[in-house]
TORKOL-4160 file (C-alpha; in steps of 0.2 Angstrom, whole numbers, padded with zeros to 4 digits, m for minus):
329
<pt num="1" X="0086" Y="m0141" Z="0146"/>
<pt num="2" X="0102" Y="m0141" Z="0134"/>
<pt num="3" X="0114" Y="m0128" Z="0132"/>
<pt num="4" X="0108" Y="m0114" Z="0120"/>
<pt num="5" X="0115" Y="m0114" Z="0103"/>
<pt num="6" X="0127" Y="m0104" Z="0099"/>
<pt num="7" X="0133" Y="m0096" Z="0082"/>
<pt num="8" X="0144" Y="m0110" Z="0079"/>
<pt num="9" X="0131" Y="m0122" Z="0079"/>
<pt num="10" X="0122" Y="m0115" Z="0066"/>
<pt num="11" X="0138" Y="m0112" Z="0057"/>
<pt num="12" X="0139" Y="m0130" Z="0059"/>
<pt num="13" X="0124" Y="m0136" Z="0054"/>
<pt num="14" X="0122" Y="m0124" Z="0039"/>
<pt num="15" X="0141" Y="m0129" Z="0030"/>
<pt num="16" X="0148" Y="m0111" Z="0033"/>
<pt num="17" X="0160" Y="m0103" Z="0043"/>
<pt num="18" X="0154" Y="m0093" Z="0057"/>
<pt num="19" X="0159" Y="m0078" Z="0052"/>
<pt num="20" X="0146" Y="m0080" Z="0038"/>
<pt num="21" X="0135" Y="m0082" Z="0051"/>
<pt num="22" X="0138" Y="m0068" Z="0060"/>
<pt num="23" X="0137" Y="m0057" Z="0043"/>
<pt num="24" X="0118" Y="m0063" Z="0039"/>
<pt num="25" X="0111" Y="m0058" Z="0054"/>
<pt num="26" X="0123" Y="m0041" Z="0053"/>
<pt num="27" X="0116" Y="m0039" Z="0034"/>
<pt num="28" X="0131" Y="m0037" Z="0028"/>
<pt num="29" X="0130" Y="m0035" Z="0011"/>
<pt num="30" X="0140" Y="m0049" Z="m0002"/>
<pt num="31" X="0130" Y="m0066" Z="0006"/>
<pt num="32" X="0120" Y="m0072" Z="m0008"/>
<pt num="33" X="0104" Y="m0076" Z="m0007"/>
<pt num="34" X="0106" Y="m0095" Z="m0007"/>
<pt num="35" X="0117" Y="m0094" Z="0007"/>
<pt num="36" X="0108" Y="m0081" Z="0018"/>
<pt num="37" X="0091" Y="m0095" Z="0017"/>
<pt num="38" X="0102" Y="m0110" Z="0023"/>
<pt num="39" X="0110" Y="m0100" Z="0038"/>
<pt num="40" X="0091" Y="m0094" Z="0044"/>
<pt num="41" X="0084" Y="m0111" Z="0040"/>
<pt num="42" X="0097" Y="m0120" Z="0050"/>
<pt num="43" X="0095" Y="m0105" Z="0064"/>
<pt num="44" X="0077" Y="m0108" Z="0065"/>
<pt num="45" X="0078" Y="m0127" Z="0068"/>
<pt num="46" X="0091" Y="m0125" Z="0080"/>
<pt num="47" X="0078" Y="m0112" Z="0089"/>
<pt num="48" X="0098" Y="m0100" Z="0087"/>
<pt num="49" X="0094" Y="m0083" Z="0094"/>
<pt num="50" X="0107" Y="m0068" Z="0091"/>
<pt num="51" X="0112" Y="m0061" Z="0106"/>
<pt num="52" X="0106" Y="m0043" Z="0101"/>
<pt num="53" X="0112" Y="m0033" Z="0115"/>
<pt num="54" X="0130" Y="m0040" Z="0116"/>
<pt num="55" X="0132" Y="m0039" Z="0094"/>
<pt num="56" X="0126" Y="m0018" Z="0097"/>
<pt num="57" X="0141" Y="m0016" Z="0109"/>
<pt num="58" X="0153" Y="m0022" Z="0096"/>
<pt num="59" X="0146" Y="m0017" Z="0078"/>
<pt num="60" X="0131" Y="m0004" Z="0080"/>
<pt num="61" X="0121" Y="m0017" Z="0074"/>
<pt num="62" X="0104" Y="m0022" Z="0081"/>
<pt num="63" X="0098" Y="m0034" Z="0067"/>
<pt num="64" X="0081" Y="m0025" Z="0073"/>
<pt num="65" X="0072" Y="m0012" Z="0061"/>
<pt num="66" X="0058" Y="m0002" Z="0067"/>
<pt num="67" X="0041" Y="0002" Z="0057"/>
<pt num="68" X="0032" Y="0019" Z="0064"/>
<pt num="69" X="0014" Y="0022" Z="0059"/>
<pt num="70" X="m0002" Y="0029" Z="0068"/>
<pt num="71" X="m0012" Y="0015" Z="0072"/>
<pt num="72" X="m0027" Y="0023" Z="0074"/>
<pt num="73" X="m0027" Y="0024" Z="0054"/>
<pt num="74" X="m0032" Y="0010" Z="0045"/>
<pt num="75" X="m0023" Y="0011" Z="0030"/>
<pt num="76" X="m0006" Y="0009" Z="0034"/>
<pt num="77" X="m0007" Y="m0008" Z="0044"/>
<pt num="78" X="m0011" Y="m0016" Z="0027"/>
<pt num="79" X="0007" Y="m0013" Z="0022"/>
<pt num="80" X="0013" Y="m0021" Z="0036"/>
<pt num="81" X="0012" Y="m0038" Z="0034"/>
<pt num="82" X="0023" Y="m0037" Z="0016"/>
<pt num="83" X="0036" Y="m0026" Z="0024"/>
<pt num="84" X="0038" Y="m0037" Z="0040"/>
<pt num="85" X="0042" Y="m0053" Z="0028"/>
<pt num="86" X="0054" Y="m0043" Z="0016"/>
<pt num="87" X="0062" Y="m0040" Z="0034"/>
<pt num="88" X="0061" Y="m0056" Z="0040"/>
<pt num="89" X="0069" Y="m0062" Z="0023"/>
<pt num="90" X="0084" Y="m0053" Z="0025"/>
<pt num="91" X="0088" Y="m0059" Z="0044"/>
<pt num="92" X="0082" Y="m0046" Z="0053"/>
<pt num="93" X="0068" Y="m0043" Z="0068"/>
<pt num="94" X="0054" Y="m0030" Z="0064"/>
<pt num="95" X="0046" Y="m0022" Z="0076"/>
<pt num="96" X="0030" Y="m0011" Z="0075"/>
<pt num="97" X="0029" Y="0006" Z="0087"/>
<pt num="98" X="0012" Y="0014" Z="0086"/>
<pt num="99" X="0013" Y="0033" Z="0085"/>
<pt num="100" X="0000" Y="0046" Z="0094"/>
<pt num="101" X="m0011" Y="0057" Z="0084"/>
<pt num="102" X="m0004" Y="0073" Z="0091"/>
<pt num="103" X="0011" Y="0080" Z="0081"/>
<pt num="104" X="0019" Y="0086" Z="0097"/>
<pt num="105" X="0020" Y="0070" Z="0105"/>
<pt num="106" X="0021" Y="0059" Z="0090"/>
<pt num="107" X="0038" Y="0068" Z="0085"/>
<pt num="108" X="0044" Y="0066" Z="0101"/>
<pt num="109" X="0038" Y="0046" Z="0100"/>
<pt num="110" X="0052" Y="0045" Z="0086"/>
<pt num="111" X="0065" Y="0053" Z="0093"/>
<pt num="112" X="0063" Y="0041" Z="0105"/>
<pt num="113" X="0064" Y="0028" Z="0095"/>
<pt num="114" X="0078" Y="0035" Z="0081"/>
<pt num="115" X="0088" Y="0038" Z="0098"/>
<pt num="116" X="0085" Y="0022" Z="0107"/>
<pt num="117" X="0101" Y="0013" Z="0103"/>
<pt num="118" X="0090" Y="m0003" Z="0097"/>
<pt num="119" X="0084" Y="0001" Z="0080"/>
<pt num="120" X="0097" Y="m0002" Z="0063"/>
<pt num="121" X="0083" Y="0006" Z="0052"/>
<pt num="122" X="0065" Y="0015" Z="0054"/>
<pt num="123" X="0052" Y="0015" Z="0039"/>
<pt num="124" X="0039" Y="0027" Z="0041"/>
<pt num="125" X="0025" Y="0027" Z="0027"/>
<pt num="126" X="0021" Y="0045" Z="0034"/>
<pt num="127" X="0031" Y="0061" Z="0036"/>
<pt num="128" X="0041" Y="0061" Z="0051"/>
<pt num="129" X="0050" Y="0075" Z="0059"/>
<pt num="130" X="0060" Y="0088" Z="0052"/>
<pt num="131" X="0074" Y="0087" Z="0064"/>
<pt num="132" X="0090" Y="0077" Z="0055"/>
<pt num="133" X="0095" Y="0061" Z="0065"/>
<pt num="134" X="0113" Y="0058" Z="0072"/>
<pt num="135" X="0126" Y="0051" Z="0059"/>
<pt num="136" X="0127" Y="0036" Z="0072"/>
<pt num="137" X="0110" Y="0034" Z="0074"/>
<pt num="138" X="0099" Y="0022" Z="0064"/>
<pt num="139" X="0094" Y="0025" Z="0046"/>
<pt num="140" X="0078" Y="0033" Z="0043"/>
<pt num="141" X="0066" Y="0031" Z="0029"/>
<pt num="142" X="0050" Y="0040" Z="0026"/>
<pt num="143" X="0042" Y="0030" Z="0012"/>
<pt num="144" X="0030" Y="0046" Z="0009"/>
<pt num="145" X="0016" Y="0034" Z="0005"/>
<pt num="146" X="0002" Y="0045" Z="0014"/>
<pt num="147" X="0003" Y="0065" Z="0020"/>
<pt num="148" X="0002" Y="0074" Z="0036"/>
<pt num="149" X="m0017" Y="0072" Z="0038"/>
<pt num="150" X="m0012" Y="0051" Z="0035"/>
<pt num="151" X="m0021" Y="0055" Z="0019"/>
<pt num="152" X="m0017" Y="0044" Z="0004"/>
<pt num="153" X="m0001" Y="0051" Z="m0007"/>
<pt num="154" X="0014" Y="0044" Z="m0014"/>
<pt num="155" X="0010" Y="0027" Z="m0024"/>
<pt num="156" X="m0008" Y="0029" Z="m0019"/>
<pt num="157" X="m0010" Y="0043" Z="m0030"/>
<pt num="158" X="m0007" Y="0036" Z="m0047"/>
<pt num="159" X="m0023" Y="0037" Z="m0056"/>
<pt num="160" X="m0019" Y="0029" Z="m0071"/>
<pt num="161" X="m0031" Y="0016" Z="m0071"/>
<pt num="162" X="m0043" Y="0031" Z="m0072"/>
<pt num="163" X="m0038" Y="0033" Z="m0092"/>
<pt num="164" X="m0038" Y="0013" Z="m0093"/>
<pt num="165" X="m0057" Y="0010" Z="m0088"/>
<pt num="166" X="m0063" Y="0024" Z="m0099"/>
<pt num="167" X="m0052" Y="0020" Z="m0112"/>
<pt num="168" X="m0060" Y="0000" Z="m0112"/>
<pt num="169" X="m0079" Y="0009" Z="m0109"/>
<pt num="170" X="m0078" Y="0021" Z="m0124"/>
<pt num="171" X="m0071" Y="0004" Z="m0133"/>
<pt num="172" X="m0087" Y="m0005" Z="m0126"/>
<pt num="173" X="m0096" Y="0009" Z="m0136"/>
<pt num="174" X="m0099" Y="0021" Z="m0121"/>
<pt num="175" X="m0101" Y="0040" Z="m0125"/>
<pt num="176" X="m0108" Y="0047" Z="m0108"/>
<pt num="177" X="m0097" Y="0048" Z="m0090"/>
<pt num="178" X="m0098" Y="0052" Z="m0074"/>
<pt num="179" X="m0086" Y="0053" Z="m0060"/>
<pt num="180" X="m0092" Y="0050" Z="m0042"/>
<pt num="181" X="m0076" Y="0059" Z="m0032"/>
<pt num="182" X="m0067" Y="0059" Z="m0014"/>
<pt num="183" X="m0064" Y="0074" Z="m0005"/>
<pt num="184" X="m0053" Y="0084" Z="m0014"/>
<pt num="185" X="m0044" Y="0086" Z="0001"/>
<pt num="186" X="m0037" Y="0069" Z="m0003"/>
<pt num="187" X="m0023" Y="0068" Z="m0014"/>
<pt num="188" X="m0028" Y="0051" Z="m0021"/>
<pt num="189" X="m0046" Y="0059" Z="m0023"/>
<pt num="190" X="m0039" Y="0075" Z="m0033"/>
<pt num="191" X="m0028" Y="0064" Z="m0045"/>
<pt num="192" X="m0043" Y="0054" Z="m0049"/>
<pt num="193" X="m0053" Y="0066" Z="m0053"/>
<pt num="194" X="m0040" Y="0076" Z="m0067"/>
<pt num="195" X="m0038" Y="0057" Z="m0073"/>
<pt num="196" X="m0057" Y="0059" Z="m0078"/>
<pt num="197" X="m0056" Y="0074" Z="m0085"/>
<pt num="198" X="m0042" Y="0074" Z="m0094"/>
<pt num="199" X="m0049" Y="0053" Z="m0100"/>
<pt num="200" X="m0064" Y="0059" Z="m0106"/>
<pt num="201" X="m0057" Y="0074" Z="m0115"/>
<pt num="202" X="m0045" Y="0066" Z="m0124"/>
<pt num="203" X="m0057" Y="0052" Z="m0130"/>
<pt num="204" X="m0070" Y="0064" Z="m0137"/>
<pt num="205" X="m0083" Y="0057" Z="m0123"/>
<pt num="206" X="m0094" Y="0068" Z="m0114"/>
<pt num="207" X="m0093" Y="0070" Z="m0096"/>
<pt num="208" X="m0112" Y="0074" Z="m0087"/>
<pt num="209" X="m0102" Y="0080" Z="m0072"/>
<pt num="210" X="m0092" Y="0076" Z="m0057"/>
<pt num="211" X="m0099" Y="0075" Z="m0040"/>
<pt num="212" X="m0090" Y="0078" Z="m0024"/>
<pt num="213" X="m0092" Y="0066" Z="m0010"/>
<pt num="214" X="m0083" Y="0060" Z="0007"/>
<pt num="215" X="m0082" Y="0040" Z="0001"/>
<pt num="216" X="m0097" Y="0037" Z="0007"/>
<pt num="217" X="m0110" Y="0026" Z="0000"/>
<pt num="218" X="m0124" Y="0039" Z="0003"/>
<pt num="219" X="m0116" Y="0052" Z="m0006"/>
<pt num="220" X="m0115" Y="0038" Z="m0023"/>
<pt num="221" X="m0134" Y="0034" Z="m0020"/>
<pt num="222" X="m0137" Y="0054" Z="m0019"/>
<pt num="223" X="m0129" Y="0056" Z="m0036"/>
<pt num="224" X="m0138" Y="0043" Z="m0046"/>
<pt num="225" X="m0152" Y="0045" Z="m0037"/>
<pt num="226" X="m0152" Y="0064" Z="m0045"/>
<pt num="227" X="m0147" Y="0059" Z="m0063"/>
<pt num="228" X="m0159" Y="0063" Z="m0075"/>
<pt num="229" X="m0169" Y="0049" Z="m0086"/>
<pt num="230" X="m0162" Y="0053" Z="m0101"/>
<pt num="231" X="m0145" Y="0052" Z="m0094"/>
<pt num="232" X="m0147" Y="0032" Z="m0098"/>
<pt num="233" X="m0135" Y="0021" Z="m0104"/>
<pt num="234" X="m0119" Y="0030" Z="m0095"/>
<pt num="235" X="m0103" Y="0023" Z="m0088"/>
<pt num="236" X="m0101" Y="0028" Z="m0069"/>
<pt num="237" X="m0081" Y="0029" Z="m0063"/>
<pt num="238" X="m0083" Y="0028" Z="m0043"/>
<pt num="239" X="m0068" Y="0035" Z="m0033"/>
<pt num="240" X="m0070" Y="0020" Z="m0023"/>
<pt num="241" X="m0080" Y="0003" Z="m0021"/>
<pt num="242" X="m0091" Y="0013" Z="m0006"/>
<pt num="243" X="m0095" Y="0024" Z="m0015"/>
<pt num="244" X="m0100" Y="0011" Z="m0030"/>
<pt num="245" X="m0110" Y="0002" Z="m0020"/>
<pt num="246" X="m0122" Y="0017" Z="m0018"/>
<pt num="247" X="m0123" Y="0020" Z="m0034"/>
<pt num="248" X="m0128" Y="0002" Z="m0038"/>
<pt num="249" X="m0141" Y="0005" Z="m0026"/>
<pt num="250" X="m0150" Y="0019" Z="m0033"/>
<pt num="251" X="m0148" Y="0013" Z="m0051"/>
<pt num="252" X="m0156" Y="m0002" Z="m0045"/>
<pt num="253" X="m0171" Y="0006" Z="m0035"/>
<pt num="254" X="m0173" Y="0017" Z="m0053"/>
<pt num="255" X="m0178" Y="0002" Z="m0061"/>
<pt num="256" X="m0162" Y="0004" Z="m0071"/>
<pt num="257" X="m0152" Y="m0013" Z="m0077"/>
<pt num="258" X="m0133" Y="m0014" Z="m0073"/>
<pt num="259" X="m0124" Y="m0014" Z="m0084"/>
<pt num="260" X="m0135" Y="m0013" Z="m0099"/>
<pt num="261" X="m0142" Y="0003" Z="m0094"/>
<pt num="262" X="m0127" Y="0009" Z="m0082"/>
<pt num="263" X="m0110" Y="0004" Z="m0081"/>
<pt num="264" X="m0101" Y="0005" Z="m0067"/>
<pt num="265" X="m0082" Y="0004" Z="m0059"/>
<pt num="266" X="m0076" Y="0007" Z="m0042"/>
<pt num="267" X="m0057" Y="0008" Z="m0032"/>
<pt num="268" X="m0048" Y="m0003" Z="m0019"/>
<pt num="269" X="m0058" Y="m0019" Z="m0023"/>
<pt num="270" X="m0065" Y="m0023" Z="m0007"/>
<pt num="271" X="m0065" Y="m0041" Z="m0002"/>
<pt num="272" X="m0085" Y="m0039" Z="m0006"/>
<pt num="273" X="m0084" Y="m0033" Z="m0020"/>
<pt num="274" X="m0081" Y="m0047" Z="m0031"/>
<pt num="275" X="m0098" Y="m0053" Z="m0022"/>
<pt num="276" X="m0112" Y="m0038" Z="m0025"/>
<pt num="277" X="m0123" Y="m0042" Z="m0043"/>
<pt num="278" X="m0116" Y="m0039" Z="m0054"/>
<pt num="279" X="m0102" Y="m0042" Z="m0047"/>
<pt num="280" X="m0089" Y="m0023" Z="m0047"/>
<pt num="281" X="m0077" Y="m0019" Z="m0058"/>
<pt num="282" X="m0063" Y="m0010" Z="m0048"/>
<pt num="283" X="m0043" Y="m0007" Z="m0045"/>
<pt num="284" X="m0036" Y="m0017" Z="m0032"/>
<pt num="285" X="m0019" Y="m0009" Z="m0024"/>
<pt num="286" X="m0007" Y="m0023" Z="m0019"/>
<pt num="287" X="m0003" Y="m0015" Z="m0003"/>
<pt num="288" X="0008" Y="m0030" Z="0003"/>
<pt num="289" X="0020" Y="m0027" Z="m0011"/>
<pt num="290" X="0021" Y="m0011" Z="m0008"/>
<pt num="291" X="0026" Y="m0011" Z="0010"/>
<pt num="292" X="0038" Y="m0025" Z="0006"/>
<pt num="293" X="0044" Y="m0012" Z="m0007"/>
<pt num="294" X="0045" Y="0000" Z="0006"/>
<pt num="295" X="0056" Y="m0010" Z="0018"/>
<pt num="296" X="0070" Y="m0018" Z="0005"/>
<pt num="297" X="0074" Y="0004" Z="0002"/>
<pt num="298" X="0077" Y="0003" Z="0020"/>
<pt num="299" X="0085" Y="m0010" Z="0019"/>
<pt num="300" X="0097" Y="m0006" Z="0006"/>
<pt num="301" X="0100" Y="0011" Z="0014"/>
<pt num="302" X="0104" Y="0003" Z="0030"/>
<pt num="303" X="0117" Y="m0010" Z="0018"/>
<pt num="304" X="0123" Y="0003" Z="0008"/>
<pt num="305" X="0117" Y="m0007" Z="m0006"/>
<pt num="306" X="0108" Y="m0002" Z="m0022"/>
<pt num="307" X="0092" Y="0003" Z="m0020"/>
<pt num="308" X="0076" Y="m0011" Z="m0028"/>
<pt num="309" X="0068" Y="m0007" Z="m0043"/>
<pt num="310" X="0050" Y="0000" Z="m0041"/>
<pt num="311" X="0038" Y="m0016" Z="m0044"/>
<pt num="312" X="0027" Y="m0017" Z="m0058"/>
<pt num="313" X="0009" Y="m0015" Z="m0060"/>
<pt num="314" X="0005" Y="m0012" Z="m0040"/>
<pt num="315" X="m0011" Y="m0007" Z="m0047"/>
<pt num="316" X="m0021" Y="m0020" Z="m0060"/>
<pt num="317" X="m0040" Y="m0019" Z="m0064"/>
<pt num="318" X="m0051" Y="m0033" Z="m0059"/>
<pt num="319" X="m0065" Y="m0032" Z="m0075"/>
<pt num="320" X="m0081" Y="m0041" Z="m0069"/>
<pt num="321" X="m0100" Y="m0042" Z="m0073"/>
<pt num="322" X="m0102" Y="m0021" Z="m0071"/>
<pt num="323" X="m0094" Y="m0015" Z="m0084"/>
<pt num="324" X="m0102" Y="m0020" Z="m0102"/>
<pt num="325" X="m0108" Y="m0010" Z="m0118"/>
<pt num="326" X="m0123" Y="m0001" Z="m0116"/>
<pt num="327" X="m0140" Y="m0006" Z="m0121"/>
<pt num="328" X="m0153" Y="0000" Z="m0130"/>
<pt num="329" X="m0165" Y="0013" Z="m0119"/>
C-alpha cells in the first residue's frame, strides 16, 4: 500500500498552492467556487483525507458540522439529504446525532455535542436548549422549521397556496368550499385553515364549513360522507393528501363524479398521489431545498459570510385531473 496523500499532493494535482488547500477544507471564506470544486475533485481522486483531529489543535477547525433531530420523527429526515449535499459542497463532513424524545435527556444530548470539541457548526430544525453556548464553542443554528411537540412551523407554515387553489377554483366557476382541517394544535394546520377563511371570504365564495380532523384518511371519508346531496358540485381543499384520499373515497361510494360533481385538492403530494383517479391536485414542499437552505445559514454563520437569500417557490402546486369546473347536478 503507498503512502497516503498529503495536502501537497492535492495541492499538486489541483494547480493551487497548498495553503489554498488548507483554506477549502477550513471554509475559509474568499475561494471561489471554481477553485473550491477542483481542490475536492482532485481530493477525491487522490482518496486525500484531512487529518481532523491534528487541523482542531491548530485552528479550532473540525471541517465537520453536526445535524441534531429526533429520529423517531419522520419529517425532519426528509431535509437531510439537501443539507448534507450543501455541506458536502462547501468541503465539509456532515454528521447526523439522533436525539431522544425526553427533553431532559435530549438537552443534555446537545450539550454534549455543542461541547465535544468535534463539531464547527450544528443545525437543528427544532428548538434546542435555552442555555447560550461558549464563545469558543461551535456555531449553533436552530433553523425553527418545526416546534417543541416536532410539530410542523417555520417554512411549513406558509399557507399561501391555500388562497391560490381557491382563487383558480372560483375561476373554474366554483361558488361552494369546504376545508377538511389538521389538528389545530398544528401550526401548519391553523395557518391553513385562516388561509380558507380568509380565501373564501375575500372571493365572495361560500364556505359549507370546516371540519377538524387528525390527518387521517377516516376523518375525510367522515366528512363527505356527511355532506348533504344538495351540497353538489363543491370544491373540497384537504389539509393534506391522507386526508384527500378519504374524501375521494366517500364521494366515490356516493355515486358522486370527481371532479364534475366534487373538486378536490390535498397537501404534501404524496409520491401516490399523482397515481389515485383522478389523479390529486396537491402542494408539494421541496424539503430537500429547504434543508440545503438550512445548512448554507449555518454555514455562512460559521464563515462569517452573508447569509443566502431565502429560495423561491419552496411550495408549487401540482394541478392534476381533480380539480375542474363543476358540472351540472
Amino acid at each position: 500500500m503507498g503512502d497516503r496523500p498529503t495536502s501537497h499532493d492535492v495541492a499538486r494535482a489541483a494547480g493551487v498552492s497548498q495553503s489554498t488547500v488548507s483554506f477549502v477544507f477550513t471554509g475559509r471564506a474568499g475561494i471561489s467556487d471554481a477553485t473550491r470544486e477542483k481542490v475536492l475533485r482532485a481530493a477525491s481522486e487522490l482518496g486525500y483525507r484531512p487529518n481532523l483531529a491534528a487541523r482542531a489543535m491548530r485552528t479550532r477547525r473540525t471541517g465537520r458540522l453536526a445535524i441534531v433531530v429526533p429520529i423517531a420523527s419522520v419529517i425532519p429526515l426528509t431535509l437531510i439529504p439537501g443539507a448534507a449535499a450543501a455541506a458536502e459542497e462547501a468541503g465539509y463532513v456532515v454528521e447526523v446525532v439522533s436525539l431522544p424524545q425526553d427533553p431532559a435527556a435530549r438537552e443534555e444530548r446537545v450539550a454534549e455535542v455543542r461541547d465535544s470539541g468535534q463539531y464547527e457548526g450544528v443545525l437543528a430544525f427544532s428548538p434546542l436548549p435555552s442555555s447560550e453556548p461558549s464563545p469558543d464553542g461551535p456555531v449553533v443554528l436552530a433553523a425553527g422549521e418545526f416546534d417543541e411537540e416536532m410539530h410542523a412551523a417555520g417554512e411549513f407554515t406558509d399557507a399561501q397556496p391555500v388562497a391560490q387553489l381557491i382563487e383558480r377554483l372560483v375561476g373554474l366557476g366554483h361558488r361552494r368550499f369546504l376545508h377538511l382541517a389538521g389538528p389545530d394544535s398544528f401550526p401548519s394546520a391553523r395557518a391553513r385553515r385562516a388561509a380558507y377563511l380568509t380565501a373564501v371570504e375575500q372571493l365572495g365564495a361560500t364556505s359549507l364549513g370546516v371540519v377538524d380532523g387528525d390527518w387521517s384518511g377516516e376523518d375525510g371519508e367522515a366528512a363527505v360522507a356527511a355532506l348533504p346531496d344538495d351540497a353538489r358540485p363543491l370544491a373540497v381543499i384537504a389539509a393534506n393528501d391522507v386526508i384527500a384520499t378519504g374524501a375521494i373515497r366517500a364521494a366515490l361510494r356516493r355515486g358522486w363524479s370527481l371532479p364534475d360533481d366534487m373538486s378536490i385538492t390535498g397537501w404534501d403530494d404524496h409520491p401516490q398521489s399523482a397515481f389515485l383517479s383522478p389523479s390529486l391536485t396537491s402542494v408539494r414542499q421541496d424539503r430537500e431545498r429547504l434543508g440545503a437552505y438550512s445548512m448554507r445559514r449555518l454555514i455562512a454563520a460559521v464563515r462569517g459570510t452573508e447569509a443566502p437569500p431565502r429560495p423561491a417557490d419552496l411550495l408549487t402546486i401540482q394541478w392534476r385531473e381533480s380539480t375542474a369546473a363543476p358540472g351540472d347536478v
